[in-house]
Jmol script that loads the backbone (N, CA, C; Angstrom):
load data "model"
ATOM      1  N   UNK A   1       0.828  -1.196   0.000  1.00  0.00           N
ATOM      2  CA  UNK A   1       0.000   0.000   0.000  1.00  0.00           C
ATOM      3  C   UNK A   1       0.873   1.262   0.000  1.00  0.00           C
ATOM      4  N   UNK A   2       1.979   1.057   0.547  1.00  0.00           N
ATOM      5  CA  UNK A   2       2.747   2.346   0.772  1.00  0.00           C
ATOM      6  C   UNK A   2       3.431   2.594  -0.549  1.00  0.00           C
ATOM      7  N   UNK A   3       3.660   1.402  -0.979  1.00  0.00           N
ATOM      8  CA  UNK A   3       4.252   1.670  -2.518  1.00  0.00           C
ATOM      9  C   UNK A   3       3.487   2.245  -3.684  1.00  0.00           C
ATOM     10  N   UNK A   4       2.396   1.913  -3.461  1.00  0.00           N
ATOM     11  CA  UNK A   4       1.228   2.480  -4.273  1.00  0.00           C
ATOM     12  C   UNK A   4       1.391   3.739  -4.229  1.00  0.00           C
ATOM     13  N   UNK A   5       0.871   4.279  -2.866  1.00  0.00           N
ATOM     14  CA  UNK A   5       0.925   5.685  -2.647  1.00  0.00           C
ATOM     15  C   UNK A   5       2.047   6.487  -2.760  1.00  0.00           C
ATOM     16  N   UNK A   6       3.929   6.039  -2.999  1.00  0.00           N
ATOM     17  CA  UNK A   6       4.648   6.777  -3.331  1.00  0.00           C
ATOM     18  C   UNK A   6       4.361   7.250  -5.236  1.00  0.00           C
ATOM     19  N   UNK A   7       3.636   5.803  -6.232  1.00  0.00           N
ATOM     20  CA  UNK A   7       3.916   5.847  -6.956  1.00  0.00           C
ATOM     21  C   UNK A   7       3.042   6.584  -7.730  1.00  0.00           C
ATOM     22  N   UNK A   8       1.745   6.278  -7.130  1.00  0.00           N
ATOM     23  CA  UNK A   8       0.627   7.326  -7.771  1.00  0.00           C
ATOM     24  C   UNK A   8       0.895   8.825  -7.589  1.00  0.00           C
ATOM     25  N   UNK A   9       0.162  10.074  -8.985  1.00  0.00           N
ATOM     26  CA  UNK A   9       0.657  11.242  -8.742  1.00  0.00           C
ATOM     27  C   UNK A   9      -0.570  11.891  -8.839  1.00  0.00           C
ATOM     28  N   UNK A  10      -1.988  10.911  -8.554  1.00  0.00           N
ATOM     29  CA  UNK A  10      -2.879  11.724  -8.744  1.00  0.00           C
ATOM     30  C   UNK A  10      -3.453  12.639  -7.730  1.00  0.00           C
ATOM     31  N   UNK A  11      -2.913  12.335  -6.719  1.00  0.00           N
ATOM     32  CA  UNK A  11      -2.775  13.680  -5.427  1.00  0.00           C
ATOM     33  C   UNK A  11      -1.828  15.024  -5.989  1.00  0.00           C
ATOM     34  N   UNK A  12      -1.086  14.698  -6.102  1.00  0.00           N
ATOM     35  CA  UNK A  12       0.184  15.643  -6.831  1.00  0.00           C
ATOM     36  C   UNK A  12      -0.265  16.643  -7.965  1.00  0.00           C
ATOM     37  N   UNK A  13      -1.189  15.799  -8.717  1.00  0.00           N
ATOM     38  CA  UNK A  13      -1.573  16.955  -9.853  1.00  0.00           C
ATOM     39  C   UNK A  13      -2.768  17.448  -9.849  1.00  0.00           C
ATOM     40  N   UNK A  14      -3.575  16.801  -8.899  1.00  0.00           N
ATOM     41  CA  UNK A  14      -5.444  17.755  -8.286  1.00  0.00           C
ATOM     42  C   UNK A  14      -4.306  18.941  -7.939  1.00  0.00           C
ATOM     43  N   UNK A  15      -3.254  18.913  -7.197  1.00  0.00           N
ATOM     44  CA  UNK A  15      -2.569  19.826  -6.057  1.00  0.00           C
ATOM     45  C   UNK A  15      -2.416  20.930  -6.988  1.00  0.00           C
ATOM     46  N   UNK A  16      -1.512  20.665  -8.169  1.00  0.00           N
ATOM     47  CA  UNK A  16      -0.712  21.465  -8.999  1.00  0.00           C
ATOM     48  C   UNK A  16      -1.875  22.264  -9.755  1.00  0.00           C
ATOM     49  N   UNK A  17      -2.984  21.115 -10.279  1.00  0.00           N
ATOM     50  CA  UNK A  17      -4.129  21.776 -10.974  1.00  0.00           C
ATOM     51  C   UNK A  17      -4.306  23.465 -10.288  1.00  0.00           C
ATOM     52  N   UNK A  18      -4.843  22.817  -9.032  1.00  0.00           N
ATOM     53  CA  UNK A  18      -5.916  23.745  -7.848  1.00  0.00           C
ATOM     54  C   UNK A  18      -4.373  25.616  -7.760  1.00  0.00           C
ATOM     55  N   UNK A  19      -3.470  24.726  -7.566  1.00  0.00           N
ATOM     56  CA  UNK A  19      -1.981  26.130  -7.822  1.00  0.00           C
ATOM     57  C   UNK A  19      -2.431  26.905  -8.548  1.00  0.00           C
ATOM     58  N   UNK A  20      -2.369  26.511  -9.819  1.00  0.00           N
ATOM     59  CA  UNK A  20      -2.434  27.202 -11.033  1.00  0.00           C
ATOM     60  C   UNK A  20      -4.029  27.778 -11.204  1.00  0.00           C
ATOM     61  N   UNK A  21      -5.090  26.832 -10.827  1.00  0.00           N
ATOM     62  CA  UNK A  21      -6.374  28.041 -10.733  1.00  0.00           C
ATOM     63  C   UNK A  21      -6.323  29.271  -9.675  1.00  0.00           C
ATOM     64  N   UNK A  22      -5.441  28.896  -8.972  1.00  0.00           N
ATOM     65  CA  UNK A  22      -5.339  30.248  -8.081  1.00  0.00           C
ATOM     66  C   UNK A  22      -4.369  31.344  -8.531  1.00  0.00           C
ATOM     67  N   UNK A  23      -3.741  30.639  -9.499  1.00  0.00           N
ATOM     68  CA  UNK A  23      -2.840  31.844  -9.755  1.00  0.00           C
ATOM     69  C   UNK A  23      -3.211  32.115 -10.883  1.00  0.00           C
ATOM     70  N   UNK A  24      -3.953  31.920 -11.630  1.00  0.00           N
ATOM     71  CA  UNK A  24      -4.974  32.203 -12.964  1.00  0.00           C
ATOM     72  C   UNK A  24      -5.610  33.076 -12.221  1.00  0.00           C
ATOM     73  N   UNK A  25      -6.382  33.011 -11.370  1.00  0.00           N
ATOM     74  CA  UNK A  25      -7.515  33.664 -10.709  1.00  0.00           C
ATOM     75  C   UNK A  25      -6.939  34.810 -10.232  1.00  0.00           C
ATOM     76  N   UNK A  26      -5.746  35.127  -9.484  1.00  0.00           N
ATOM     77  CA  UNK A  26      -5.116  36.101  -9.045  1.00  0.00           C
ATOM     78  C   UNK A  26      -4.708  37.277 -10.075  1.00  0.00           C
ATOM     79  N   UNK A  27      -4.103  36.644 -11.602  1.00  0.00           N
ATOM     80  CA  UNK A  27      -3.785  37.300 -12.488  1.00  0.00           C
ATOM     81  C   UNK A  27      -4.887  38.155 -13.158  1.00  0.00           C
ATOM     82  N   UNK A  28      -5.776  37.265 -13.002  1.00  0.00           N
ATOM     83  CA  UNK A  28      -7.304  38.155 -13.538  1.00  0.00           C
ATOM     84  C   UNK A  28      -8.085  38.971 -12.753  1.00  0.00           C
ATOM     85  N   UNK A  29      -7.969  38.368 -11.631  1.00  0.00           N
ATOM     86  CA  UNK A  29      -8.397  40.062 -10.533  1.00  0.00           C
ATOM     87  C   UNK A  29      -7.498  41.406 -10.600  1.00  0.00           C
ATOM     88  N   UNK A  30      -6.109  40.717 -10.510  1.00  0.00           N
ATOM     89  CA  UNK A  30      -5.427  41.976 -10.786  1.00  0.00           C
ATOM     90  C   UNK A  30      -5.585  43.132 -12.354  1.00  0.00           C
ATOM     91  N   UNK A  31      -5.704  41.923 -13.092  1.00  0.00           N
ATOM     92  CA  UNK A  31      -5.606  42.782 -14.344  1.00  0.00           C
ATOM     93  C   UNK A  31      -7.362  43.821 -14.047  1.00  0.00           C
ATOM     94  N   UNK A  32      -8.254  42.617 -13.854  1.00  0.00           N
ATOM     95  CA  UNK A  32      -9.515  43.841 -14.062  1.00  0.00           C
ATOM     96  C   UNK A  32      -9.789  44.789 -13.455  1.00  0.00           C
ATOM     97  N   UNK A  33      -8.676  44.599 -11.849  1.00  0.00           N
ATOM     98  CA  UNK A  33      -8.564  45.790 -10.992  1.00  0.00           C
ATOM     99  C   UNK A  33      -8.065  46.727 -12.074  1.00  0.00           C
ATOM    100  N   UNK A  34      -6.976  46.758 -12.452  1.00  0.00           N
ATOM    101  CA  UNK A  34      -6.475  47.918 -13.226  1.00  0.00           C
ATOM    102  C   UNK A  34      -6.968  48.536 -14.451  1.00  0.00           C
ATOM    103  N   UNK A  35      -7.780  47.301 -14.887  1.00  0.00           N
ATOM    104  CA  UNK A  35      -8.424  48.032 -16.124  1.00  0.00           C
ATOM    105  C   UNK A  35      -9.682  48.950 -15.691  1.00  0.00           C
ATOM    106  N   UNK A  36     -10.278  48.436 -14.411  1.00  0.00           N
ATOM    107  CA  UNK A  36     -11.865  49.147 -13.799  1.00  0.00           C
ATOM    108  C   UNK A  36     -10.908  50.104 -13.445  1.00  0.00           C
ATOM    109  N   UNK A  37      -9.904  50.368 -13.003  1.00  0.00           N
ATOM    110  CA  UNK A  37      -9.441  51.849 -12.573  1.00  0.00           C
ATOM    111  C   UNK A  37      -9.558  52.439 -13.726  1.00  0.00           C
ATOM    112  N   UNK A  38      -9.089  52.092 -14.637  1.00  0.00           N
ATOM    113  CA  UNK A  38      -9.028  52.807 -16.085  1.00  0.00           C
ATOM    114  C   UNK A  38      -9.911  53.337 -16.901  1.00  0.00           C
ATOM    115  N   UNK A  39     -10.610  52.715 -16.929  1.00  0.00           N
ATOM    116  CA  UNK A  39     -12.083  52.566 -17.684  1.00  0.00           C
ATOM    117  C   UNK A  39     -13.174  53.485 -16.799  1.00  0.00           C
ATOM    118  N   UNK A  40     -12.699  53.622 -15.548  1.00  0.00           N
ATOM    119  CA  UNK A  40     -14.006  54.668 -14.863  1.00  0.00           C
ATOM    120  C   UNK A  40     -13.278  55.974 -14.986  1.00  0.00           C
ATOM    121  N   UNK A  41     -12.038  56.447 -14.993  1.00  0.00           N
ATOM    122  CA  UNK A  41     -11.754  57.551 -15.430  1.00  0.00           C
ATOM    123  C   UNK A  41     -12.183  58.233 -16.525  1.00  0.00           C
ATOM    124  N   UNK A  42     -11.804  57.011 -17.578  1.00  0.00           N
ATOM    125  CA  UNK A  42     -12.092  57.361 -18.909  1.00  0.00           C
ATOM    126  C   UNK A  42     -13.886  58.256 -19.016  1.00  0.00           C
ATOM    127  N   UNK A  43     -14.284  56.989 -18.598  1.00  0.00           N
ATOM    128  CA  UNK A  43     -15.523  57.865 -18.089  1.00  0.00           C
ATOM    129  C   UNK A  43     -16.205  59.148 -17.172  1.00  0.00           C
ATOM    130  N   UNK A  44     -15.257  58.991 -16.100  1.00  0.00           N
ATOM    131  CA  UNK A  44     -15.301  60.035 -15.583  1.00  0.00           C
ATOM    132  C   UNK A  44     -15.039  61.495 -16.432  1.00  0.00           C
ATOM    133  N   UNK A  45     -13.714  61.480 -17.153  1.00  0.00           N
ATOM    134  CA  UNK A  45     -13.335  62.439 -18.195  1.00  0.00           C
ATOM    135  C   UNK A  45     -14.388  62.661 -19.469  1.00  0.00           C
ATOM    136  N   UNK A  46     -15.101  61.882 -19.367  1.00  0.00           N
ATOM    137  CA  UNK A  46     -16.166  61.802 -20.944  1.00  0.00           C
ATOM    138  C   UNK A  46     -17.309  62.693 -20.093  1.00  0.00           C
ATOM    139  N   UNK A  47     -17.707  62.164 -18.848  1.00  0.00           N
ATOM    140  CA  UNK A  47     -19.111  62.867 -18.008  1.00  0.00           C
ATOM    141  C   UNK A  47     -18.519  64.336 -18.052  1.00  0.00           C
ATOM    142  N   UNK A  48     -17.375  64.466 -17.812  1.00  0.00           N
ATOM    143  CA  UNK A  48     -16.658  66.218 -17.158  1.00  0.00           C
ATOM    144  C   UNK A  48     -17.030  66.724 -18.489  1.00  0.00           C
ATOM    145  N   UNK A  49     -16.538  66.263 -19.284  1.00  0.00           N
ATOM    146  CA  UNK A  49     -16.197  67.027 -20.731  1.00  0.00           C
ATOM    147  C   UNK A  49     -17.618  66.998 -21.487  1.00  0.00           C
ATOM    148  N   UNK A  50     -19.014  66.534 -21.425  1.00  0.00           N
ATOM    149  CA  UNK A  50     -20.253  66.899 -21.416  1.00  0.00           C
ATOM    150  C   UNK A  50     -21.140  67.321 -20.935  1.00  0.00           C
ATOM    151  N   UNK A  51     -20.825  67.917 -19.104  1.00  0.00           N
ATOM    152  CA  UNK A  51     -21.317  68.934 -18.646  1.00  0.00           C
ATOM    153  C   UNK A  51     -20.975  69.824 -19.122  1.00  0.00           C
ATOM    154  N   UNK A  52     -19.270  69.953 -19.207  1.00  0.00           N
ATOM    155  CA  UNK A  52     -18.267  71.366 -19.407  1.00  0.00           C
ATOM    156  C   UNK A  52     -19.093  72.066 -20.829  1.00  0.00           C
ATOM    157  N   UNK A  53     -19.740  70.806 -21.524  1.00  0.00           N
ATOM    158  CA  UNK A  53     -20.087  71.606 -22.924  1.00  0.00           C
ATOM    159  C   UNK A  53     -21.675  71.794 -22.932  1.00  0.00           C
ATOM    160  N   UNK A  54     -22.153  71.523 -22.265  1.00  0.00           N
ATOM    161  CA  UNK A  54     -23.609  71.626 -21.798  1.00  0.00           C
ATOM    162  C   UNK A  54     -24.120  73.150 -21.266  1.00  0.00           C
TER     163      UNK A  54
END
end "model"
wireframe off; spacefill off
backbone 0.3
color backbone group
């Protein structure tokens, strides 16, 4: 039984899977953090600049 369990890796790669969705997941919060910063300015600057001409 113990040999089994050194030889099997299907613990090992659920593990590695579950890593990498978290660090997928991390990369994509960060990015949409920065783009929602971006993108509400943009807007913000579009609202200013159609009162300003109003």
């Amino acid at each position: 039984m113990l040999q089994r369990l050194m030889v099997e890796e299907e613990g090992q790669t659920l593990v590695e899977y579950g890593l990498l969705v978290a660090l997928i997941a991390l990369v994509v919060i960060s990015i949409l953090t920065v783009l929602g910063r971006k993108v509400r300015d943009v807007y913000v600057r579009v609202n200013t600049g159609l009162k300003s001409t109003t």
